[in-house]
LUMDO-273008 format. One line per field, with one value per atom (N, C-alpha, C): atom name; x, y, z. Coordinates in Angstrom, 2 decimals. Example, Ala and Ser with C-alpha at 12.3 -4.5 7.8 and 13.67 -1.06 7.14 Angstrom:
2
a	(N, CA, C, N, CA, C)
u	(13.19, 12.30, 13.20, 12.85, 13.67, 12.90)
v	(-5.69, -4.50, -3.30, -2.25, -1.06, 0.03)
w	(7.80, 7.80, 7.80, 7.08, 7.14, 7.87)
This chain:
253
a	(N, CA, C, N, CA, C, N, CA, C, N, CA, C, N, CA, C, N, CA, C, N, CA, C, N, CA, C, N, CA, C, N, CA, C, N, CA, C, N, CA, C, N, CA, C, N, CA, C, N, CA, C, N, CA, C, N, CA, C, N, CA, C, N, CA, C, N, CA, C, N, CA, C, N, CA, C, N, CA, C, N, CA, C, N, CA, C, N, CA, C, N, CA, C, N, CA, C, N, CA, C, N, CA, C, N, CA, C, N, CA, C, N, CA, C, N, CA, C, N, CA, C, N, CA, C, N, CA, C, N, CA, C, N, CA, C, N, CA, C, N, CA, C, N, CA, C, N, CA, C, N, CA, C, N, CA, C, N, CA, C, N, CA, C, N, CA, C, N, CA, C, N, CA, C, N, CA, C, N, CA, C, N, CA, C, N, CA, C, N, CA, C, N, CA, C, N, CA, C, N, CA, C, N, CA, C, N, CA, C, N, CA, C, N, CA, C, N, CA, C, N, CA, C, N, CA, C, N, CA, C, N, CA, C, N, CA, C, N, CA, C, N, CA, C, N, CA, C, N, CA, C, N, CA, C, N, CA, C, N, CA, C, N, CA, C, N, CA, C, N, CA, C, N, CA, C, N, CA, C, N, CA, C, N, CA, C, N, CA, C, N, CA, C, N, CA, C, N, CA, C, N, CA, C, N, CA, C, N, CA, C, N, CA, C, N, CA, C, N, CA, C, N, CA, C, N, CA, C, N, CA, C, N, CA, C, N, CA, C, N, CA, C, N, CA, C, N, CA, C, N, CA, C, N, CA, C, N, CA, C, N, CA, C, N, CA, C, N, CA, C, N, CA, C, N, CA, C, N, CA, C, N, CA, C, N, CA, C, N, CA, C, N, CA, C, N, CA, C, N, CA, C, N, CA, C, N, CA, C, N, CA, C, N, CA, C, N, CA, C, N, CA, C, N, CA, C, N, CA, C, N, CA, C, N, CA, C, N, CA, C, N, CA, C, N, CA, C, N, CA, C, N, CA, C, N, CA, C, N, CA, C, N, CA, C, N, CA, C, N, CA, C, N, CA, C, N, CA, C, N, CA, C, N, CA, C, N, CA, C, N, CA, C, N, CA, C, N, CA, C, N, CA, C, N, CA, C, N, CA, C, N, CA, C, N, CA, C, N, CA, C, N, CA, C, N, CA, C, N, CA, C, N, CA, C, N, CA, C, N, CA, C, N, CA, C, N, CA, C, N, CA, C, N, CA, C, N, CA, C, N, CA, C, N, CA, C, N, CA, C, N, CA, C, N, CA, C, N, CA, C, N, CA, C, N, CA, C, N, CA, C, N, CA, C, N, CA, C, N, CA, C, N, CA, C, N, CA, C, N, CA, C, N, CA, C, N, CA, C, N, CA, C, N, CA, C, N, CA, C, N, CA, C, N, CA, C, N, CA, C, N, CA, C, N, CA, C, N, CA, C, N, CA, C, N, CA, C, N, CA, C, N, CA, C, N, CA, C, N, CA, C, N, CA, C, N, CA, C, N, CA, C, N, CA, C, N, CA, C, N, CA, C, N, CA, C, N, CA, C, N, CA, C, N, CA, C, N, CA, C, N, CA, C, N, CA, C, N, CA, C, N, CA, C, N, CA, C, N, CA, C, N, CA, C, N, CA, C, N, CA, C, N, CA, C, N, CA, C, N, CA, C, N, CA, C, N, CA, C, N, CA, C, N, CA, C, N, CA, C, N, CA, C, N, CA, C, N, CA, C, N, CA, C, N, CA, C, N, CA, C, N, CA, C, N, CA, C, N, CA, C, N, CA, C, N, CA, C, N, CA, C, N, CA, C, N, CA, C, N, CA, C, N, CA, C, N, CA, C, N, CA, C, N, CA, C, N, CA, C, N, CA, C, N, CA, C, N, CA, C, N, CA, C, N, CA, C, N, CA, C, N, CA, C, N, CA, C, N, CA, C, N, CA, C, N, CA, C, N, CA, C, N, CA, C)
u	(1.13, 0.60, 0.22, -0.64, -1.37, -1.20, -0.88, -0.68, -1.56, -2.26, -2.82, -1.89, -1.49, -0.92, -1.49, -1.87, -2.67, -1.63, -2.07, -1.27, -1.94, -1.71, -1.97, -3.26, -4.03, -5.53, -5.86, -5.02, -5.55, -7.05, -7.29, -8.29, -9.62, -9.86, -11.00, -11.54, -12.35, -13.17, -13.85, -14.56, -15.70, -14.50, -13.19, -12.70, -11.64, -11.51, -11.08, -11.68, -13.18, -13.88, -14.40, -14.42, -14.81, -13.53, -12.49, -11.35, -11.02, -11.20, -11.27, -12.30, -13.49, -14.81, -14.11, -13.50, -13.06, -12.18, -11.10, -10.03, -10.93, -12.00, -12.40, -13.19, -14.24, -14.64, -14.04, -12.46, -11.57, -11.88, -11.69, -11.30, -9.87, -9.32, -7.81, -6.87, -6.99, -5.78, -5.70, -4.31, -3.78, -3.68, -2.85, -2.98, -3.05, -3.07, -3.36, -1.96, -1.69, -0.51, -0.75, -0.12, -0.55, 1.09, 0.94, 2.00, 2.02, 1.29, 1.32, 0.61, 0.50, -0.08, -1.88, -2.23, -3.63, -4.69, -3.76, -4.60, -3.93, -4.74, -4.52, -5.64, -5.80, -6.66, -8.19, -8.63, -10.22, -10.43, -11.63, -12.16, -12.50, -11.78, -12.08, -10.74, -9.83, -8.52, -8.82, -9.80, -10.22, -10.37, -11.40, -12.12, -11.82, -10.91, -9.60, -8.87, -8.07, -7.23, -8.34, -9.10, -10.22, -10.34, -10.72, -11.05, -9.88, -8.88, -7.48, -7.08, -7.23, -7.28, -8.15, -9.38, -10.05, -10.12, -9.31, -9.10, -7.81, -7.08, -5.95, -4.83, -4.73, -3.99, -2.65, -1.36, -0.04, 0.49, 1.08, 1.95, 2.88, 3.24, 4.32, 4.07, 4.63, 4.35, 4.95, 3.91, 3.85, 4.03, 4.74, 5.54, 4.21, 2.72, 1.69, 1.57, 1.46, 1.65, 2.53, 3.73, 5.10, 4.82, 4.76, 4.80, 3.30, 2.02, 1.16, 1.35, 1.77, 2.36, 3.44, 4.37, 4.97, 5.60, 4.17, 3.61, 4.90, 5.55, 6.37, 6.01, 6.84, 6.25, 5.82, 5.61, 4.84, 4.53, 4.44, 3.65, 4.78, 5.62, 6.74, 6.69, 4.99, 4.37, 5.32, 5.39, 5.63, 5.07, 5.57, 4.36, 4.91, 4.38, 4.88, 4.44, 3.56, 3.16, 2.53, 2.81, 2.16, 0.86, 0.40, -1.23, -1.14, -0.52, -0.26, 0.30, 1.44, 1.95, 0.77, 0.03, -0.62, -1.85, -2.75, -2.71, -2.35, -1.42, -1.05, -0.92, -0.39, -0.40, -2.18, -3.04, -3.98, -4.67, -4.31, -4.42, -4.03, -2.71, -1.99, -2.05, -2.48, -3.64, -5.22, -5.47, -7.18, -7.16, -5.77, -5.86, -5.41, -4.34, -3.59, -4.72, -5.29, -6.95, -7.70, -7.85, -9.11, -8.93, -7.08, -7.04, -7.08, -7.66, -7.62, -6.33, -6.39, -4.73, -4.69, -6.07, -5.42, -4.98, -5.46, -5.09, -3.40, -3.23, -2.22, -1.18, -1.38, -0.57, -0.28, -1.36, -1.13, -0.59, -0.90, 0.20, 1.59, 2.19, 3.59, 4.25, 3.14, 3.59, 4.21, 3.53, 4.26, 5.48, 6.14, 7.30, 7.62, 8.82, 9.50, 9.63, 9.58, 9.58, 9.01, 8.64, 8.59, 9.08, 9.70, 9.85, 9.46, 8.50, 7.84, 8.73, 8.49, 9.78, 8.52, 8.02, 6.68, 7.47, 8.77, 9.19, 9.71, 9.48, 9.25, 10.78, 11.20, 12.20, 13.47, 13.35, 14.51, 15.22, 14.80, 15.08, 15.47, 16.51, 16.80, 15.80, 15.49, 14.70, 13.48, 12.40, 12.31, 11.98, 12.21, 12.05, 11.36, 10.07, 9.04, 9.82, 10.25, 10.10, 9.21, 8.82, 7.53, 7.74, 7.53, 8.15, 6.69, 7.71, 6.71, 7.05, 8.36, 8.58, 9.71, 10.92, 12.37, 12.50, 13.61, 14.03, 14.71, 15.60, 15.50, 15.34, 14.08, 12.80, 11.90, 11.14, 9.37, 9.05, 9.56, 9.44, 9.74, 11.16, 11.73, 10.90, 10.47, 9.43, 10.04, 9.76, 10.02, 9.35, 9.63, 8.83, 9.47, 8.37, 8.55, 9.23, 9.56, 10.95, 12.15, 12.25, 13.84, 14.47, 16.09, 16.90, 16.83, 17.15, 17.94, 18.71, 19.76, 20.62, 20.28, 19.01, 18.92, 17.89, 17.15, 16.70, 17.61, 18.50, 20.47, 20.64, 20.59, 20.72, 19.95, 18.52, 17.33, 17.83, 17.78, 18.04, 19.32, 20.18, 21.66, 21.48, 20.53, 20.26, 19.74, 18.60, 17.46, 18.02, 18.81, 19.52, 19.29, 18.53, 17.22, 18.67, 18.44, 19.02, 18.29, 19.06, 17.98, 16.82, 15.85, 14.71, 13.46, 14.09, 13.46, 12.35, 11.39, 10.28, 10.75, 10.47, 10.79, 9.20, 8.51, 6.76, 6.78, 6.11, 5.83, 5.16, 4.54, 3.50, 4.32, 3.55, 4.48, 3.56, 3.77, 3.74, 2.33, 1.54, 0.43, -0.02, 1.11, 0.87, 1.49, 0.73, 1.29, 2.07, 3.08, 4.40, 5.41, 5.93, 6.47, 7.65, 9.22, 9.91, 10.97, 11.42, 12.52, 13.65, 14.86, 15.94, 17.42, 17.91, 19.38, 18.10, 17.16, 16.54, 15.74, 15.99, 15.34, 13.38, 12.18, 11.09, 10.65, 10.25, 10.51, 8.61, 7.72, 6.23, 5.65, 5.46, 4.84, 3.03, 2.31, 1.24, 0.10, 0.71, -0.18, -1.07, -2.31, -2.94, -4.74, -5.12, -6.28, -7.30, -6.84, -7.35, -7.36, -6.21, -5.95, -5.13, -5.85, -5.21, -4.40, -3.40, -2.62, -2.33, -3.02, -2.62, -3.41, -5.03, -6.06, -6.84, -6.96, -7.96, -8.99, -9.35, -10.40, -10.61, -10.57, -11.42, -9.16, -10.04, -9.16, -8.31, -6.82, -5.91, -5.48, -4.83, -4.17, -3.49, -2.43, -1.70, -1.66, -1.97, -1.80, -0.41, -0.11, 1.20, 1.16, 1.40, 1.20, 3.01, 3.26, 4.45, 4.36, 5.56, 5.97, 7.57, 8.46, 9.38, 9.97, 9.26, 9.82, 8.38, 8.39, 7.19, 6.74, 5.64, 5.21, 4.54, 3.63, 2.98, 2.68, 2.61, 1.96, 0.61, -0.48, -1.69, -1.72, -2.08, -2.52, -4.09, -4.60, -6.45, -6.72, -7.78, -8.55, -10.18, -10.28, -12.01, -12.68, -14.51, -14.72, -15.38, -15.59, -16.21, -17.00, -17.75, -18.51, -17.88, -17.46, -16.85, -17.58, -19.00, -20.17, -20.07, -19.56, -19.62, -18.28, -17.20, -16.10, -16.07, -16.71, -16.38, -17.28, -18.65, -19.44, -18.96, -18.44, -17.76, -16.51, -16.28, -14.80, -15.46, -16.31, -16.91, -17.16, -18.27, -18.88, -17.53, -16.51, -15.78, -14.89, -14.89, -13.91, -12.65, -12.38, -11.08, -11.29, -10.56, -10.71, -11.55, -12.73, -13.25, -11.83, -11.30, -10.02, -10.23, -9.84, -9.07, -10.39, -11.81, -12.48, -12.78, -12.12, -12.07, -10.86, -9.74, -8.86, -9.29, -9.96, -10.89, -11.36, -12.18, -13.07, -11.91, -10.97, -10.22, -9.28, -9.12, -7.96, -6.61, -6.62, -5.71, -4.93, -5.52, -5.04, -5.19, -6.58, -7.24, -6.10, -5.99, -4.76, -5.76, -5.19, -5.38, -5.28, -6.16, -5.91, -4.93, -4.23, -3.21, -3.72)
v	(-19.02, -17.66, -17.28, -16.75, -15.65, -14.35, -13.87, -12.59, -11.54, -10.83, -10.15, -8.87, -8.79, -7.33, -6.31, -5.46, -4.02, -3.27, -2.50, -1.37, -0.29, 0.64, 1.77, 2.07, 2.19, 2.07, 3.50, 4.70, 5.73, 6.03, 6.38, 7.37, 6.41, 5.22, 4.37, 3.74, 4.53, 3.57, 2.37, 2.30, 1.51, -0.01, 0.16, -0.53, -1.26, -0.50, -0.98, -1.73, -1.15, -1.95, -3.31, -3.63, -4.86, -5.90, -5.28, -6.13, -6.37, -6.13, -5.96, -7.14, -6.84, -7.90, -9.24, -9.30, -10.84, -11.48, -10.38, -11.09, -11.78, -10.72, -11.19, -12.66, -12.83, -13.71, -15.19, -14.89, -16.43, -16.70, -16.43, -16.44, -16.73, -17.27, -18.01, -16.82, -15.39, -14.33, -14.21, -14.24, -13.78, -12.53, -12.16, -10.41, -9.52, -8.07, -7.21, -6.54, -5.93, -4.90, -4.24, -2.61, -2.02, -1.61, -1.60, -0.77, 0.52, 1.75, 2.50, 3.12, 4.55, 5.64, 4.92, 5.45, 5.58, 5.97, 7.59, 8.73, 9.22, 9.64, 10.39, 9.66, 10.65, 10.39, 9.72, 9.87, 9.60, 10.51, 10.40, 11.78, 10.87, 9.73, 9.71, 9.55, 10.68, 10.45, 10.01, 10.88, 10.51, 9.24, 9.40, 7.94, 6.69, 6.72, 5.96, 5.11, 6.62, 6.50, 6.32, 6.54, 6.41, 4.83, 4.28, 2.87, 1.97, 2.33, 1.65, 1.60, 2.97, 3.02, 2.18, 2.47, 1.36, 0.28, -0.56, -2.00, -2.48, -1.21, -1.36, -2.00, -1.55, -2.43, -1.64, -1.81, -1.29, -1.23, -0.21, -0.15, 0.69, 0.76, 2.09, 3.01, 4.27, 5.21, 5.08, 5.68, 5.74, 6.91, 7.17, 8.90, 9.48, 9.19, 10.09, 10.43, 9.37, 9.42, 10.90, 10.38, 10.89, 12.61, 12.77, 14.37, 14.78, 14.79, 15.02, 15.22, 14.70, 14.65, 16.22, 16.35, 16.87, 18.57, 18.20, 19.47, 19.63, 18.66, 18.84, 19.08, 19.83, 20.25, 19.67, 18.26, 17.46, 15.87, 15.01, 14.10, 12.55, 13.16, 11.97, 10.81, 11.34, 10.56, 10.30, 9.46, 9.32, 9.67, 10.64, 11.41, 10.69, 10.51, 10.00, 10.65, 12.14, 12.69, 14.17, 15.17, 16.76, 16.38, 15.80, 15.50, 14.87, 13.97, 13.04, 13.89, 14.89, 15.07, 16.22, 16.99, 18.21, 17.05, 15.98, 15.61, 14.98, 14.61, 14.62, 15.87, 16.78, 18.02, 18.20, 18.05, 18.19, 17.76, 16.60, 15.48, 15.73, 15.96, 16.49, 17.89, 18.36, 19.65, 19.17, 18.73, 18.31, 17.81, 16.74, 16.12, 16.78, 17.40, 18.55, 19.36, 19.63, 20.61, 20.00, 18.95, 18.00, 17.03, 17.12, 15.89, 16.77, 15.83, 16.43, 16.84, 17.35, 17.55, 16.12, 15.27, 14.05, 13.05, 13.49, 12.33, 12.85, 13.81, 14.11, 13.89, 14.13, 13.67, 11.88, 11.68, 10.09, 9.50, 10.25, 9.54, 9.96, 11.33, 12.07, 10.94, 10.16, 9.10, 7.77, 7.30, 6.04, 5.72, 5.00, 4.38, 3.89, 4.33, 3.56, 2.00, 1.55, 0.03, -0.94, -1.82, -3.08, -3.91, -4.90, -6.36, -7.06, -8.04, -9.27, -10.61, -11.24, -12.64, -13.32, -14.12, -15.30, -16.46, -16.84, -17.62, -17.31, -15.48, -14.56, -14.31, -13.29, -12.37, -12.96, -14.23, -15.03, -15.95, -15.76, -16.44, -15.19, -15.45, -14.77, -14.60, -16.02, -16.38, -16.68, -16.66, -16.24, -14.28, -13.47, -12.70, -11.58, -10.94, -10.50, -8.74, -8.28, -6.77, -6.20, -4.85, -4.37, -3.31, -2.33, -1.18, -0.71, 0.60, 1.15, 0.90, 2.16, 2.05, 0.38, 1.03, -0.10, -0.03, -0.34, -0.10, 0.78, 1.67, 2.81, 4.01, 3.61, 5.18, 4.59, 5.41, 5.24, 5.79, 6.47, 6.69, 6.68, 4.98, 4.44, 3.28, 3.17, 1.89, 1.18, -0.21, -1.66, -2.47, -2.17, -2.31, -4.11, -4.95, -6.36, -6.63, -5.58, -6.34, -5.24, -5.20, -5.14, -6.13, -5.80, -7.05, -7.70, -9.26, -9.63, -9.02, -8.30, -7.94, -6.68, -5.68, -4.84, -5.63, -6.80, -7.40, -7.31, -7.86, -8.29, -7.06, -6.45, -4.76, -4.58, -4.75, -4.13, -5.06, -6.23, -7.07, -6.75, -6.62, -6.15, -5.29, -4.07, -2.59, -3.39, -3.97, -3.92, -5.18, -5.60, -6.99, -7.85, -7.76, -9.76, -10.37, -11.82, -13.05, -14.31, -15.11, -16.24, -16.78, -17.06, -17.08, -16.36, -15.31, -14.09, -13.67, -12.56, -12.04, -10.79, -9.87, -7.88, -8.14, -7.03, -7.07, -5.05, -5.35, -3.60, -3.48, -2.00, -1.91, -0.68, 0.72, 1.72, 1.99, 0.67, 0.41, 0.48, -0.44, -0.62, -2.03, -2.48, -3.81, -5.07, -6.08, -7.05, -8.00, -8.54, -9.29, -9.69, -11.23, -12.09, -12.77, -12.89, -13.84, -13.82, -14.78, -15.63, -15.12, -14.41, -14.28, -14.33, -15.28, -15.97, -16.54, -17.09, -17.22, -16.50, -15.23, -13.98, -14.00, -13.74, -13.80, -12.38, -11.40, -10.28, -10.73, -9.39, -9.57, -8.27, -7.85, -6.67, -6.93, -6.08, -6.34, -6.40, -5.32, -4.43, -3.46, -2.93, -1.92, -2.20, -1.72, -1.98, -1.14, -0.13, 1.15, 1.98, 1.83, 2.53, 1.36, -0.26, -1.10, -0.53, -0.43, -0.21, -1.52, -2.29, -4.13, -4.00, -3.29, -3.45, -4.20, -4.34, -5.57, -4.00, -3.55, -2.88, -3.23, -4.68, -5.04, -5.11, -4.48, -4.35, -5.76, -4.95, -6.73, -6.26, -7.59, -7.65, -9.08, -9.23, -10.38, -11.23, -12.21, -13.37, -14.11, -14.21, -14.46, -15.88, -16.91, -17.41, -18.12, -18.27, -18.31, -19.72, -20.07, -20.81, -20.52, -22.04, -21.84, -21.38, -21.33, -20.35, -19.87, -19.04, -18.69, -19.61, -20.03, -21.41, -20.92, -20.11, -19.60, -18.00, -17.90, -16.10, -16.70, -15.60, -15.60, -14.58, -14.03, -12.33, -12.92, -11.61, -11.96, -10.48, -10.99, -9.57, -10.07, -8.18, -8.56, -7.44, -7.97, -6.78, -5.53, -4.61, -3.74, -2.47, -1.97, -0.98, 0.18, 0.08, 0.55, 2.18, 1.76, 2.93, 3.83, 3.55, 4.15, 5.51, 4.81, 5.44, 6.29, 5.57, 6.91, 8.39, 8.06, 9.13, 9.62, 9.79, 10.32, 10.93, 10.69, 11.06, 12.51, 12.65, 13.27, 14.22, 14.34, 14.75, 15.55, 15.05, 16.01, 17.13, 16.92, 18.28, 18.17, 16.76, 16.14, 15.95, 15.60, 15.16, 13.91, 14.01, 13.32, 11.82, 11.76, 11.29, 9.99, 10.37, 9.57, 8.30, 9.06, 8.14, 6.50, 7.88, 6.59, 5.62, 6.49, 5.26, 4.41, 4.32, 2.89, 2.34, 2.67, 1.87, 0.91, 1.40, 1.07, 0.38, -0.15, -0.54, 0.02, 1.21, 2.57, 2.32, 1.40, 1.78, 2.85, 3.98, 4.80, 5.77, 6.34, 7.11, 8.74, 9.45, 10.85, 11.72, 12.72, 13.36, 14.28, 14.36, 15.62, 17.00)
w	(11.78, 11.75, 10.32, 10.29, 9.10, 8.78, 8.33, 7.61, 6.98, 6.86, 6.20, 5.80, 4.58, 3.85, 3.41, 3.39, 2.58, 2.44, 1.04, 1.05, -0.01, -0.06, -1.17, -1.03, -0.05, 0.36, -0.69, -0.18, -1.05, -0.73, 0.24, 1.03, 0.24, -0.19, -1.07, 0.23, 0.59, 2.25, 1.54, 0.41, 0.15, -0.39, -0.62, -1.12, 0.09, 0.97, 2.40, 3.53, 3.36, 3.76, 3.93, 2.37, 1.21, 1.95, 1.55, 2.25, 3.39, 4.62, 6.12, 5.96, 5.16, 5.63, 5.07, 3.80, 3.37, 4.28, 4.92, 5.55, 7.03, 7.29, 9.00, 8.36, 7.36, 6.70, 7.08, 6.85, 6.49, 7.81, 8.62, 10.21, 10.90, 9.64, 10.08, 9.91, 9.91, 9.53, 10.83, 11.59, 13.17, 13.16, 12.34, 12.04, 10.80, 10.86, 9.77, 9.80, 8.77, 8.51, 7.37, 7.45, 6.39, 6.27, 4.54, 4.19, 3.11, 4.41, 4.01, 2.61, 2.40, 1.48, 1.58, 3.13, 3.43, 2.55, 2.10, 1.69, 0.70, -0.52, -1.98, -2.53, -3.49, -4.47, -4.18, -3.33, -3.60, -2.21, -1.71, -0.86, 0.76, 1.14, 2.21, 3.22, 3.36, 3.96, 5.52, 6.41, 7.78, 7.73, 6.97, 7.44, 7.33, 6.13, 6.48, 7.58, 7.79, 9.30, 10.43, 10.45, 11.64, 11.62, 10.51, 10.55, 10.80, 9.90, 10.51, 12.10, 12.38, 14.02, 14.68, 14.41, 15.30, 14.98, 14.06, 13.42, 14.43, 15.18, 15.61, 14.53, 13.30, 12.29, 12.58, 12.67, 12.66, 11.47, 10.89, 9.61, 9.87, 8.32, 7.84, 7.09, 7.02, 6.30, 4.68, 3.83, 2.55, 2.11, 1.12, 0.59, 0.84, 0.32, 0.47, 2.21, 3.02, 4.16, 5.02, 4.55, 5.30, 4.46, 3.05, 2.62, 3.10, 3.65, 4.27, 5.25, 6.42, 7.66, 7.97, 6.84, 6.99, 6.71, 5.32, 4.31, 3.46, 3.05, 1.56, 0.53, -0.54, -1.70, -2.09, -2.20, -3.17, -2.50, -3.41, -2.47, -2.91, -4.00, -4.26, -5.19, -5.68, -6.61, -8.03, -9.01, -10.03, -11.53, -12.06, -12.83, -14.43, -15.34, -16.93, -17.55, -17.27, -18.69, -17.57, -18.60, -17.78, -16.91, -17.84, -17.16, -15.52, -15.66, -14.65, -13.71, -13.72, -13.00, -12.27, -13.05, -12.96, -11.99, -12.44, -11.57, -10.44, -10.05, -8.61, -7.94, -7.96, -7.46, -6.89, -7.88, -7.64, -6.34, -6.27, -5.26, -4.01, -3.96, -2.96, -2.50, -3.47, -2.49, -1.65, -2.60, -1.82, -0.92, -0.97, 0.63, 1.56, 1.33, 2.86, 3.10, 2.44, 2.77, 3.51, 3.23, 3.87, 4.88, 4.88, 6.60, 7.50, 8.68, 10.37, 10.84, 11.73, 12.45, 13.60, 13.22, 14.40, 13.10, 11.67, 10.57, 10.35, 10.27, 10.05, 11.28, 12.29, 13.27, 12.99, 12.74, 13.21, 11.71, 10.26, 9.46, 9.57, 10.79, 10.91, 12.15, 12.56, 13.73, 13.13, 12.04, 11.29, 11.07, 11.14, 11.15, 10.28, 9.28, 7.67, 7.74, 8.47, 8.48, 9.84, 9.67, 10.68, 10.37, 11.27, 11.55, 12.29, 11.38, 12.27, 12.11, 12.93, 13.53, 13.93, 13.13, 13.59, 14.80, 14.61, 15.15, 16.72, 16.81, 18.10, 17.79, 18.79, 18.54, 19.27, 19.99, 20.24, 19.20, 18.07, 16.81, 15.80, 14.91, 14.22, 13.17, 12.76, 11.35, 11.54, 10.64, 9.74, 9.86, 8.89, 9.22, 8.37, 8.85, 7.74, 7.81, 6.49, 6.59, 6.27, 7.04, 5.94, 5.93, 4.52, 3.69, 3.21, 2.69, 1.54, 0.06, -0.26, -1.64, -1.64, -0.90, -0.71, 0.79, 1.49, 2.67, 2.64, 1.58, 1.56, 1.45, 0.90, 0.66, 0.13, 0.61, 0.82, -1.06, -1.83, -3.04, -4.00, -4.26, -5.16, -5.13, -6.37, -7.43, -7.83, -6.83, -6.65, -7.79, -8.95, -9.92, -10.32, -10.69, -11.31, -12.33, -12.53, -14.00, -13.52, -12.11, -12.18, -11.73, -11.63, -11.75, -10.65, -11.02, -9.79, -8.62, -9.32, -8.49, -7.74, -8.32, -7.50, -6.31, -6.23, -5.21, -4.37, -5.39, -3.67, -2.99, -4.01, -3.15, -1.99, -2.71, -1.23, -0.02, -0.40, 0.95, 1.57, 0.92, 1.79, 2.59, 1.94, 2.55, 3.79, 3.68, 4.55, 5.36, 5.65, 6.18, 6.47, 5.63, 4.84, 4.64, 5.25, 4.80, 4.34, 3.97, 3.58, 4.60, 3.50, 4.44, 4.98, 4.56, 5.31, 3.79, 4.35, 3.00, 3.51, 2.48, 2.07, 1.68, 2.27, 1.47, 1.07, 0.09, 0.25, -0.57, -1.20, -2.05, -3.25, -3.12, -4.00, -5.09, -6.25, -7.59, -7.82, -6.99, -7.03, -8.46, -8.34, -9.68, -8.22, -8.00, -7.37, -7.92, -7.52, -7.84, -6.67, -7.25, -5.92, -6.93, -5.98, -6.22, -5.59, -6.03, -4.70, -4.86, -4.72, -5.09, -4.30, -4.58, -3.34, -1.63, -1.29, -0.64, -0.14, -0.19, 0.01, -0.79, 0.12, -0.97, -0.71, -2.05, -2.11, -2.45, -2.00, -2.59, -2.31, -3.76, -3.71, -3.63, -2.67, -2.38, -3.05, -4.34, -5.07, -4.08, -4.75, -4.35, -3.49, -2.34, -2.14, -2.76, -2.66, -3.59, -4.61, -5.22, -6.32, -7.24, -7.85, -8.71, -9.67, -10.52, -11.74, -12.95, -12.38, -13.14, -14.17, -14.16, -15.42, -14.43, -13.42, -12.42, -11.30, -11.71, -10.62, -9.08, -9.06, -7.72, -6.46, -5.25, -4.65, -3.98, -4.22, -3.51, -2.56, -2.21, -0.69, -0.84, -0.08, 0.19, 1.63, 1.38, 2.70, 2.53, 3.74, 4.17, 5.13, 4.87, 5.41, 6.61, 7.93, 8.14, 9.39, 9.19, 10.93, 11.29, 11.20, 11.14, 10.02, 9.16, 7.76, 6.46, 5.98, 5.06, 3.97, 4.48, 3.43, 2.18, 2.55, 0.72, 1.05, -0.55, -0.07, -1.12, -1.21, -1.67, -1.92, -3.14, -3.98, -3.82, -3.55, -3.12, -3.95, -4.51, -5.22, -4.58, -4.32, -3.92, -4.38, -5.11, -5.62, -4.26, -4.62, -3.78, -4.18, -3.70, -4.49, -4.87, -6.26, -7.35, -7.25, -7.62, -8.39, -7.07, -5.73, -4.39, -4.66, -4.94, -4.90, -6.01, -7.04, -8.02, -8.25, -7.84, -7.53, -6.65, -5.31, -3.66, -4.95, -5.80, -6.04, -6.90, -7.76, -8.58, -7.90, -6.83, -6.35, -5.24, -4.90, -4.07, -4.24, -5.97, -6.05, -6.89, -6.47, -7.40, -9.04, -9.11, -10.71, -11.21, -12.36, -12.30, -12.99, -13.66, -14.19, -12.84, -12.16, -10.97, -10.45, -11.00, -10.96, -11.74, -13.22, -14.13, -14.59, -13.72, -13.46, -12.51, -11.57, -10.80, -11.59, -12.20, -13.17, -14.25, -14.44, -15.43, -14.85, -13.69, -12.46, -13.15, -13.46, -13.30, -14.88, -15.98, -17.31, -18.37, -17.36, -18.19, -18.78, -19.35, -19.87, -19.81, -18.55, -18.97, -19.93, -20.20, -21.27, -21.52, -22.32, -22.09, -22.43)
């Protein structure tokens, strides 16, 4: 079996798109999975969820997801500087303004986790989790230079044993490693990169009786699409030129 991972789409149709076409391209992906935060920051939250829907792709909810859904004060984002934080707020207004009550229903429908069992569900092993932030919350950052031991942690939480993969996104920087047998792989971002790489990723998974390789895939997509739609809608032009910048641009304070 094949895998296809997405995550952090972030309302970027032109960059969701691009990727849907590479994965159908290979022909060898069995299935799609998303993990979560559809919508923020660029201007196409519907159309989004519309396309996911009719892709029939299954996921989990992403803090942008779940505080949209639910109309929480805020969206759970991670802010490092006034600017940053002033924009997200921003963000997280434009979008509660601008989703449907069927987008919003259907990101308040998502589910904090899945488990896929390639080897089918009469087998313990191998066993795929799929998250947002950790397995236990959608808005603690699974970030690549933490420890070992907080890996041991997630998996204890999440009751990964050897063998088994934890996948999730959050961070929006992609990163993979092995720890006590456990393979932990962050997806990175389809829509909103943070690495310095613009063009949108996604992860292939490849599985049988146990997970043989993963694959980080970057693909480009029309960039000049997303950032004019972003300009042009109201948001901050900023958020455009963190695309352009695969999210190193440093806001102004």
């Amino acid at each position: 079996m094949k895998y296809a991972l997405i995550s952090d789409i972030h309302s970027n149709l032109p960059a969701l798109e691009a990727v849907l076409q590479d994965i159908e391209g290979r022909g060898d992906v069995d299935h799609i999975y998303h993990l979560g935060d559809l919508v923020g920051y660029a201007p196409w939250p519907n159309e989004v969820v519309d396309l996911i829907r009719a892709c029939r792709i299954s996921g989990v909810a992403g803090n942008y997801d779940s505080t949209v859904a639910t109309g929480y004060k805020h969206c759970g984002c991670k802010a490092e500087s006034p600017r940053q934080e002033e924009l997200s707020h921003l963000s997280y207004g434009w979008t509660r303004e601008h989703v449907s009550p069927a987008t919003r229903r259907f990101l308040g429908e998502l589910p904090f986790r899945m488990d896929v069992r390639p080897a089918g569900g009469h087998r313990s092993n191998p066993q795929m989790i799929l998250v947002h932030g950790t397995p236990t919350l959608n808005t603690l950052y699974w970030t690549g230079d933490r420890s070992d031991a907080f890996c041991v942690k997630m998996a204890r939480a999440a009751g990964a044993r050897e063998g088994d993969l934890i996948a999730f996104g959050h961070t929006h920087k992609p990163w993979s490693r092995e720890v006590e047998g456990v393979r932990f792989v962050n997806t990175g971002s389809v829509g909103k990169p943070k690495d310095g790489d613009w063009r949108a990723g996604y992860v292939l998974v490849e599985a049988g009786e146990a997970f043989r390789s993963v694959e980080f895939v970057r693909v480009e997509y029309d960039l000049e699409r997303a950032m004019e739609a972003i300009r042009e809608s109201g948001l901050p032009d900023e958020f455009a030129d963190q695309l352009a910048a695969g999210g190193t641009a440093v806001p102004v304070e």
